[in-house]
C-alpha positions in Angstrom: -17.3 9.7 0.3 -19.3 6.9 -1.3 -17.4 4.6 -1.6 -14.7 4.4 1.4 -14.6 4.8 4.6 -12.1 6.8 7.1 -11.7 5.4 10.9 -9.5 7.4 13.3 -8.5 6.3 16.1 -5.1 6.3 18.2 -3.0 8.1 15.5 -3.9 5.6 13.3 -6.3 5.9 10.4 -8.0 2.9 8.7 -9.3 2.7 4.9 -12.2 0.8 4.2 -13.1 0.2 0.5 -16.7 0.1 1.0 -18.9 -1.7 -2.6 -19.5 -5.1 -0.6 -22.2 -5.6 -3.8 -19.1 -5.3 -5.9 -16.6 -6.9 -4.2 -15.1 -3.9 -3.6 -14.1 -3.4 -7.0 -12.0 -0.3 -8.4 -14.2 2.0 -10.3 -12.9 6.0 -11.3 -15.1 6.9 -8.4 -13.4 4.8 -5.9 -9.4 5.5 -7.2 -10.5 9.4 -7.0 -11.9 9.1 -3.3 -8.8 6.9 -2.1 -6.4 9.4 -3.8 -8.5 12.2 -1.6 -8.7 10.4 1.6 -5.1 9.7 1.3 -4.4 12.9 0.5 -6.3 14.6 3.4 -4.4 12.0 6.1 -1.2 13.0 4.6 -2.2 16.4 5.5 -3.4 15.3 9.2 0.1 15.6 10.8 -2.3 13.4 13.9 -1.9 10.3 11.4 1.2 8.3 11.7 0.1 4.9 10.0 -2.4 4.4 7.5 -4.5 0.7 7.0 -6.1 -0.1 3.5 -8.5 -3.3 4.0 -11.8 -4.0 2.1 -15.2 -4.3 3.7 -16.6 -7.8 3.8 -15.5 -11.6 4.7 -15.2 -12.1 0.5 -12.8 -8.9 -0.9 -10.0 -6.9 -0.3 -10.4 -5.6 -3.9 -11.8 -8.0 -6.3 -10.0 -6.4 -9.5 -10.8 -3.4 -11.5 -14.8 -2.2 -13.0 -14.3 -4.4 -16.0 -17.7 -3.0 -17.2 -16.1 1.0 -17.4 -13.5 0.2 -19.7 -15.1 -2.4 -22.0 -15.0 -0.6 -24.9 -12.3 2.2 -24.9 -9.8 2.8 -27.5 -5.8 2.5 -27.8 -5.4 6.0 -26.3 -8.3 5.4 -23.8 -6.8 2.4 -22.4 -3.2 4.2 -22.1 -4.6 7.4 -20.1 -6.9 4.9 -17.9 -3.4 3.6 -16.8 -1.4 6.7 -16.4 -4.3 8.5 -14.8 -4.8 5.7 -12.5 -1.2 5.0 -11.5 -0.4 8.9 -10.8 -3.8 9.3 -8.4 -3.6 6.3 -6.3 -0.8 3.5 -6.8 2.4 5.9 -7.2 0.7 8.6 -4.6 0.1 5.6 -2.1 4.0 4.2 -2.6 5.4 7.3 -2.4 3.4 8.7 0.2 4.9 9.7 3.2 2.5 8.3 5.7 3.3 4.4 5.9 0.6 2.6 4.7 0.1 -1.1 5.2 -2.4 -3.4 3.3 -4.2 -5.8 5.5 -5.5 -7.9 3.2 -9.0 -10.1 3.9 -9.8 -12.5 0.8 -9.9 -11.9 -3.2 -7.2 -9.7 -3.9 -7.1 -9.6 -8.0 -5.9 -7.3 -10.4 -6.8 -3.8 -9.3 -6.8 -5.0 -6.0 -3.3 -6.8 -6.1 -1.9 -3.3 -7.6 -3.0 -1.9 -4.9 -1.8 -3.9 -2.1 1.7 -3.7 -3.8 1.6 -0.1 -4.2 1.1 -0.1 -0.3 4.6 -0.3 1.6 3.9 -3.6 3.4 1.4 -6.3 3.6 -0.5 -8.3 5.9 -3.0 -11.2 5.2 -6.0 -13.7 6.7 -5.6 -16.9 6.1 -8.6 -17.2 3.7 -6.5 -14.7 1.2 -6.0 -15.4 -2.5 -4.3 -13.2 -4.8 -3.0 -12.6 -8.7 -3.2 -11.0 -11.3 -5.7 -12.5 -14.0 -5.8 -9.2 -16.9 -4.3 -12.0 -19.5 -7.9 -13.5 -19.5 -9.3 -10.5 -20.8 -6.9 -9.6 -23.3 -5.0 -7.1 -20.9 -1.9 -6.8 -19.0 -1.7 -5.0 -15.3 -1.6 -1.5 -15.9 -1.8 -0.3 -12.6 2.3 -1.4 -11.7 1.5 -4.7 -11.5 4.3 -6.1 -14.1 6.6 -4.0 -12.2 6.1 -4.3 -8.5 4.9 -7.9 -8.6 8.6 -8.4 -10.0 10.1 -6.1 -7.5 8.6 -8.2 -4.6 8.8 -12.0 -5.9 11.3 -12.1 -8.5 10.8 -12.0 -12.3 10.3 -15.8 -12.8 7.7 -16.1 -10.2 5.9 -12.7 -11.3 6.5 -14.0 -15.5 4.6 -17.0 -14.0 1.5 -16.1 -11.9 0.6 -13.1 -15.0 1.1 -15.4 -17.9 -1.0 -18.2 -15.9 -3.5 -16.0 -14.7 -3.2 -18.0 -11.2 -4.0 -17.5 -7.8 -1.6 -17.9 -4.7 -2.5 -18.6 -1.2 -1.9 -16.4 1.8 0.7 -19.0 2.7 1.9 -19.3 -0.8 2.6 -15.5 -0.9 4.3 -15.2 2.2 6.5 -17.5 1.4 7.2 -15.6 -2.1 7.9 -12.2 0.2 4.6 -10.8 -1.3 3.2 -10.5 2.3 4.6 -10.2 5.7 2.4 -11.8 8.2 -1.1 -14.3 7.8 -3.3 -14.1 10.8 -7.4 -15.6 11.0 -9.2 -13.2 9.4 -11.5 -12.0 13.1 -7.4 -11.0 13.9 -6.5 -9.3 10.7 -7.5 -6.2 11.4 -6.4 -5.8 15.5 -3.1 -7.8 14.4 -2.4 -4.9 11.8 -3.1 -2.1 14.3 -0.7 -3.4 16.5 1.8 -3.1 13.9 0.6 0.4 12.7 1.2 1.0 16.8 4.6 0.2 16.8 5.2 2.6 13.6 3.1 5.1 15.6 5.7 5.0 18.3 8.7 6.1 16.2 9.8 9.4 14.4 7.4 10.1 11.6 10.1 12.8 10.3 12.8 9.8 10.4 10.2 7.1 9.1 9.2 9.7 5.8 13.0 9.7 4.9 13.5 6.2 5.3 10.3 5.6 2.9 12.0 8.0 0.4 15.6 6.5 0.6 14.3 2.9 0.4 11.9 3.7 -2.6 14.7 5.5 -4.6 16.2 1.8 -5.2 13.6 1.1 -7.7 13.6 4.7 -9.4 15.4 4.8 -12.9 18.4 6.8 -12.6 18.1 7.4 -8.9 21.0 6.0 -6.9 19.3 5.3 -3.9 22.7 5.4 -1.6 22.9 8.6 -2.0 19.6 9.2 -1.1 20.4 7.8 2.0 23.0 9.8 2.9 21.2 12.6 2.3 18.5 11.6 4.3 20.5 10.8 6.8 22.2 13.9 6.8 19.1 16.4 6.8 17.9 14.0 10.1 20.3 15.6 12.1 19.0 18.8 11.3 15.3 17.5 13.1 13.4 18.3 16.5 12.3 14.6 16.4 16.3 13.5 16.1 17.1 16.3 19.2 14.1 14.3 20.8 15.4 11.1 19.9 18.7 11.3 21.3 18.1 13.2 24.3 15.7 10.8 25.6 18.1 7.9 24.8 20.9 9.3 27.0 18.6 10.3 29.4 17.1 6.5 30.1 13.3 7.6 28.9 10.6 7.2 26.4 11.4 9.6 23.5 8.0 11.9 22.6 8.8 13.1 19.0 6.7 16.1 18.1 7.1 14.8 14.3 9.1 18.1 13.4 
Protein backbone atom coordinates (compact mmCIF):
# COMPACT_ATOMS: atom_id res chain seq x y z
CA UNK A 1 0.00 0.00 0.00
CA UNK A 2 1.19 3.41 -1.02
CA UNK A 3 -1.03 5.33 -0.32
CA UNK A 4 -2.92 4.26 3.10
CA UNK A 5 -2.20 3.01 6.06
CA UNK A 6 -3.76 0.06 8.26
CA UNK A 7 -3.37 0.29 12.31
CA UNK A 8 -4.69 -2.65 14.47
CA UNK A 9 -5.04 -2.48 17.60
CA UNK A 10 -7.85 -3.65 20.16
CA UNK A 11 -10.32 -5.07 17.55
CA UNK A 12 -10.29 -1.97 16.10
CA UNK A 13 -8.58 -1.02 12.83
CA UNK A 14 -7.76 2.60 11.72
CA UNK A 15 -7.49 3.91 8.00
CA UNK A 16 -5.08 6.42 7.24
CA UNK A 17 -5.15 8.15 3.75
CA UNK A 18 -1.65 8.78 3.59
CA UNK A 19 -0.60 11.75 0.25
CA UNK A 20 0.03 14.66 3.03
CA UNK A 21 1.85 16.43 -0.32
CA UNK A 22 -1.70 16.11 -1.82
CA UNK A 23 -3.83 16.71 0.76
CA UNK A 24 -4.72 13.43 0.76
CA UNK A 25 -6.49 13.66 -2.41
CA UNK A 26 -8.45 10.67 -4.18
CA UNK A 27 -6.54 9.35 -7.00
CA UNK A 28 -7.52 5.57 -8.85
CA UNK A 29 -4.58 4.33 -6.83
CA UNK A 30 -5.89 5.40 -3.57
CA UNK A 31 -9.93 4.35 -4.25
CA UNK A 32 -8.35 0.83 -5.32
CA UNK A 33 -6.18 0.45 -2.08
CA UNK A 34 -9.11 1.65 0.31
CA UNK A 35 -11.54 -0.79 -1.57
CA UNK A 36 -8.66 -3.60 -0.72
CA UNK A 37 -7.93 -2.67 2.73
CA UNK A 38 -11.51 -2.61 3.44
CA UNK A 39 -12.04 -5.50 1.87
CA UNK A 40 -9.30 -7.53 3.69
CA UNK A 41 -10.72 -6.10 7.33
CA UNK A 42 -14.06 -7.23 6.29
CA UNK A 43 -12.50 -10.58 6.03
CA UNK A 44 -10.50 -10.24 9.52
CA UNK A 45 -13.46 -11.57 11.66
CA UNK A 46 -10.72 -9.78 14.76
CA UNK A 47 -12.10 -6.30 13.38
CA UNK A 48 -15.22 -5.08 14.83
CA UNK A 49 -15.01 -1.21 13.95
CA UNK A 50 -13.28 0.38 11.27
CA UNK A 51 -11.84 4.47 11.46
CA UNK A 52 -11.25 6.34 8.14
CA UNK A 53 -9.21 9.68 9.05
CA UNK A 54 -6.51 11.45 6.81
CA UNK A 55 -2.89 11.94 7.67
CA UNK A 56 -1.95 15.56 8.55
CA UNK A 57 -3.28 18.69 10.70
CA UNK A 58 -4.68 20.19 6.92
CA UNK A 59 -6.96 17.04 5.22
CA UNK A 60 -9.26 14.45 5.76
CA UNK A 61 -9.56 14.27 1.92
CA UNK A 62 -9.09 17.38 0.07
CA UNK A 63 -11.36 16.35 -3.07
CA UNK A 64 -10.76 14.13 -5.93
CA UNK A 65 -7.09 14.13 -8.50
CA UNK A 66 -8.62 16.89 -10.53
CA UNK A 67 -5.39 16.48 -12.78
CA UNK A 68 -6.53 12.45 -13.79
CA UNK A 69 -9.73 13.36 -15.19
CA UNK A 70 -9.05 16.69 -16.89
CA UNK A 71 -9.64 15.68 -20.10
CA UNK A 72 -11.83 12.52 -20.38
CA UNK A 73 -14.82 12.15 -22.51
CA UNK A 74 -18.81 11.78 -21.89
CA UNK A 75 -18.37 8.02 -21.47
CA UNK A 76 -15.03 8.42 -19.51
CA UNK A 77 -16.56 10.64 -17.07
CA UNK A 78 -19.72 8.21 -16.49
CA UNK A 79 -17.49 4.91 -15.88
CA UNK A 80 -14.99 7.16 -13.52
CA UNK A 81 -18.34 7.51 -11.46
CA UNK A 82 -19.71 4.06 -11.62
CA UNK A 83 -16.38 2.50 -11.10
CA UNK A 84 -15.62 4.69 -8.34
CA UNK A 85 -18.96 4.37 -6.43
CA UNK A 86 -19.05 0.40 -6.73
CA UNK A 87 -15.21 0.02 -5.29
CA UNK A 88 -15.23 2.31 -2.39
CA UNK A 89 -18.43 4.62 -1.54
CA UNK A 90 -21.24 1.79 -1.97
CA UNK A 91 -18.66 -1.10 -0.67
CA UNK A 92 -17.88 1.22 2.46
CA UNK A 93 -21.92 1.94 3.15
CA UNK A 94 -22.80 -1.24 2.70
CA UNK A 95 -20.11 -2.87 4.33
CA UNK A 96 -20.71 -4.93 7.23
CA UNK A 97 -17.97 -3.78 9.42
CA UNK A 98 -19.16 -0.29 10.91
CA UNK A 99 -17.10 2.24 9.77
CA UNK A 100 -16.94 5.76 11.23
CA UNK A 101 -15.26 8.85 9.58
CA UNK A 102 -13.24 10.91 11.93
CA UNK A 103 -12.88 13.70 10.18
CA UNK A 104 -9.61 16.32 10.81
CA UNK A 105 -9.82 19.51 8.45
CA UNK A 106 -10.70 19.98 4.44
CA UNK A 107 -13.18 17.54 3.70
CA UNK A 108 -14.22 18.51 -0.11
CA UNK A 109 -15.72 16.70 -2.78
CA UNK A 110 -14.15 13.24 -3.00
CA UNK A 111 -13.43 13.55 0.44
CA UNK A 112 -17.08 14.58 1.63
CA UNK A 113 -18.35 11.46 -0.52
CA UNK A 114 -16.43 9.60 1.40
CA UNK A 115 -17.22 10.62 4.86
CA UNK A 116 -20.90 10.24 3.87
CA UNK A 117 -20.46 6.87 2.41
CA UNK A 118 -19.06 6.04 5.95
CA UNK A 119 -21.98 5.11 8.47
CA UNK A 120 -21.34 7.88 11.06
CA UNK A 121 -19.17 10.80 11.47
CA UNK A 122 -17.03 12.50 13.80
CA UNK A 123 -15.15 15.88 13.53
CA UNK A 124 -12.20 18.43 14.99
CA UNK A 125 -13.17 21.55 15.47
CA UNK A 126 -10.90 22.98 12.68
CA UNK A 127 -13.18 20.89 10.07
CA UNK A 128 -14.67 22.42 6.97
CA UNK A 129 -16.58 20.58 4.50
CA UNK A 130 -18.72 20.78 0.93
CA UNK A 131 -18.93 19.90 -2.10
CA UNK A 132 -17.38 22.54 -4.62
CA UNK A 133 -17.56 20.13 -8.28
CA UNK A 134 -20.03 23.14 -9.67
CA UNK A 135 -16.71 25.24 -9.92
CA UNK A 136 -15.29 22.97 -12.28
CA UNK A 137 -18.12 22.30 -14.40
CA UNK A 138 -19.07 19.02 -12.51
CA UNK A 139 -21.52 17.62 -10.24
CA UNK A 140 -20.66 15.00 -7.19
CA UNK A 141 -20.45 11.73 -8.78
CA UNK A 142 -19.27 9.80 -6.07
CA UNK A 143 -23.14 9.95 -4.11
CA UNK A 144 -22.73 13.09 -3.07
CA UNK A 145 -26.27 14.57 -4.61
CA UNK A 146 -27.77 11.64 -2.93
CA UNK A 147 -26.39 11.14 0.52
CA UNK A 148 -25.72 14.78 1.19
CA UNK A 149 -29.63 14.97 0.75
CA UNK A 150 -30.20 11.87 2.79
CA UNK A 151 -28.36 13.39 5.79
CA UNK A 152 -29.34 17.24 5.72
CA UNK A 153 -32.37 17.61 3.77
CA UNK A 154 -32.80 18.58 0.09
CA UNK A 155 -32.92 22.36 0.67
CA UNK A 156 -29.79 22.53 2.63
CA UNK A 157 -27.90 19.82 0.22
CA UNK A 158 -29.71 22.07 -3.16
CA UNK A 159 -27.85 24.88 -1.33
CA UNK A 160 -24.28 24.02 -0.24
CA UNK A 161 -23.75 22.17 -4.16
CA UNK A 162 -25.22 24.97 -6.12
CA UNK A 163 -23.09 27.49 -3.88
CA UNK A 164 -20.07 25.63 -3.84
CA UNK A 165 -19.79 26.52 0.02
CA UNK A 166 -18.12 25.33 2.92
CA UNK A 167 -19.73 24.53 6.40
CA UNK A 168 -18.12 24.42 9.73
CA UNK A 169 -17.68 21.47 12.08
CA UNK A 170 -20.29 23.25 14.15
CA UNK A 171 -22.35 24.24 11.21
CA UNK A 172 -22.57 20.49 10.12
CA UNK A 173 -23.39 19.15 13.33
CA UNK A 174 -25.98 21.14 13.68
CA UNK A 175 -27.32 20.07 9.97
CA UNK A 176 -26.99 16.11 11.26
CA UNK A 177 -23.99 15.73 8.77
CA UNK A 178 -21.75 14.85 11.79
CA UNK A 179 -22.23 13.47 15.19
CA UNK A 180 -19.67 14.71 17.53
CA UNK A 181 -16.74 17.87 17.22
CA UNK A 182 -13.88 17.31 19.56
CA UNK A 183 -10.03 19.43 19.35
CA UNK A 184 -8.46 17.86 16.75
CA UNK A 185 -5.19 16.21 19.48
CA UNK A 186 -8.76 14.33 20.74
CA UNK A 187 -10.22 13.35 17.39
CA UNK A 188 -8.75 10.40 16.96
CA UNK A 189 -8.69 8.80 20.89
CA UNK A 190 -12.47 10.35 21.09
CA UNK A 191 -13.39 8.13 18.03
CA UNK A 192 -11.71 4.98 19.34
CA UNK A 193 -13.72 5.23 22.32
CA UNK A 194 -16.69 5.11 20.26
CA UNK A 195 -15.42 2.33 17.92
CA UNK A 196 -14.90 0.62 21.68
CA UNK A 197 -18.28 0.70 22.59
CA UNK A 198 -19.36 -0.86 19.05
CA UNK A 199 -16.51 -3.32 19.78
CA UNK A 200 -18.43 -4.40 22.81
CA UNK A 201 -21.63 -5.47 21.10
CA UNK A 202 -22.72 -8.39 18.73
CA UNK A 203 -21.02 -7.84 15.48
CA UNK A 204 -23.59 -10.59 13.93
CA UNK A 205 -26.53 -8.23 15.46
CA UNK A 206 -24.65 -4.85 14.47
CA UNK A 207 -24.17 -6.39 10.45
CA UNK A 208 -28.02 -6.80 10.41
CA UNK A 209 -28.90 -3.74 11.85
CA UNK A 210 -26.47 -1.89 9.17
CA UNK A 211 -28.42 -3.94 6.47
CA UNK A 212 -32.00 -3.15 7.80
CA UNK A 213 -31.23 0.58 8.38
CA UNK A 214 -29.56 0.96 4.91
CA UNK A 215 -32.55 -0.74 3.08
CA UNK A 216 -34.59 2.62 3.84
CA UNK A 217 -32.72 4.43 1.23
CA UNK A 218 -32.71 1.48 -1.44
CA UNK A 219 -35.34 1.84 -4.39
CA UNK A 220 -37.88 -0.66 -4.05
CA UNK A 221 -36.63 -2.11 -0.86
CA UNK A 222 -39.09 -1.82 2.00
CA UNK A 223 -36.82 -1.57 4.64
CA UNK A 224 -39.51 -2.94 7.49
CA UNK A 225 -39.37 -5.83 6.22
CA UNK A 226 -35.90 -6.08 6.18
CA UNK A 227 -36.17 -5.68 9.69
CA UNK A 228 -38.21 -8.22 10.49
CA UNK A 229 -36.23 -10.45 8.70
CA UNK A 230 -33.27 -9.49 10.34
CA UNK A 231 -34.72 -9.69 13.35
CA UNK A 232 -35.93 -12.96 12.79
CA UNK A 233 -32.63 -14.76 11.41
CA UNK A 234 -30.96 -13.13 15.00
CA UNK A 235 -32.63 -15.60 16.92
CA UNK A 236 -31.13 -18.24 14.97
CA UNK A 237 -27.37 -16.77 16.31
CA UNK A 238 -24.61 -17.99 18.84
CA UNK A 239 -24.04 -14.29 19.65
CA UNK A 240 -28.07 -13.91 20.44
CA UNK A 241 -27.74 -17.48 22.69
CA UNK A 242 -24.73 -15.38 24.16
CA UNK A 243 -26.57 -12.38 24.55
CA UNK A 244 -29.43 -13.50 26.41
CA UNK A 245 -27.83 -15.97 28.60
CA UNK A 246 -25.52 -13.56 30.00
CA UNK A 247 -28.36 -11.06 30.59
CA UNK A 248 -30.33 -13.48 32.77
CA UNK A 249 -27.43 -14.64 34.25
CA UNK A 250 -26.33 -10.95 35.78
CA UNK A 251 -22.80 -10.95 33.53
CA UNK A 252 -20.85 -9.47 30.72
CA UNK A 253 -22.03 -11.17 27.56
CA UNK A 254 -18.70 -12.44 25.34
CA UNK A 255 -20.17 -12.80 21.79
CA UNK A 256 -18.06 -15.04 19.65
CA UNK A 257 -19.50 -13.01 16.58
CA UNK A 258 -21.24 -16.24 15.16
Amino acid sequence: MENILIEKQDNIAVITINRPTKLNALNKATIQELHEGFKALKDDKSVKAIIITGSGEKAFVAGADISEFANFSVEEGGKLAAQGQELLFDFVQNLSTPVIAAVNGFALGGGLELAMACHFRTASTNAKMGLPEVTLGVIPGYGGTQRLAQLVGKGRAMELIMTAGMIDAETAKNYGLVNHVVAQEELLDFTKGIASKIANNSSVAIAKAIEAINANFEDGTNGYEVEIKNFGLSFGTEDFKEGTTAFLEKRKAIFPGK
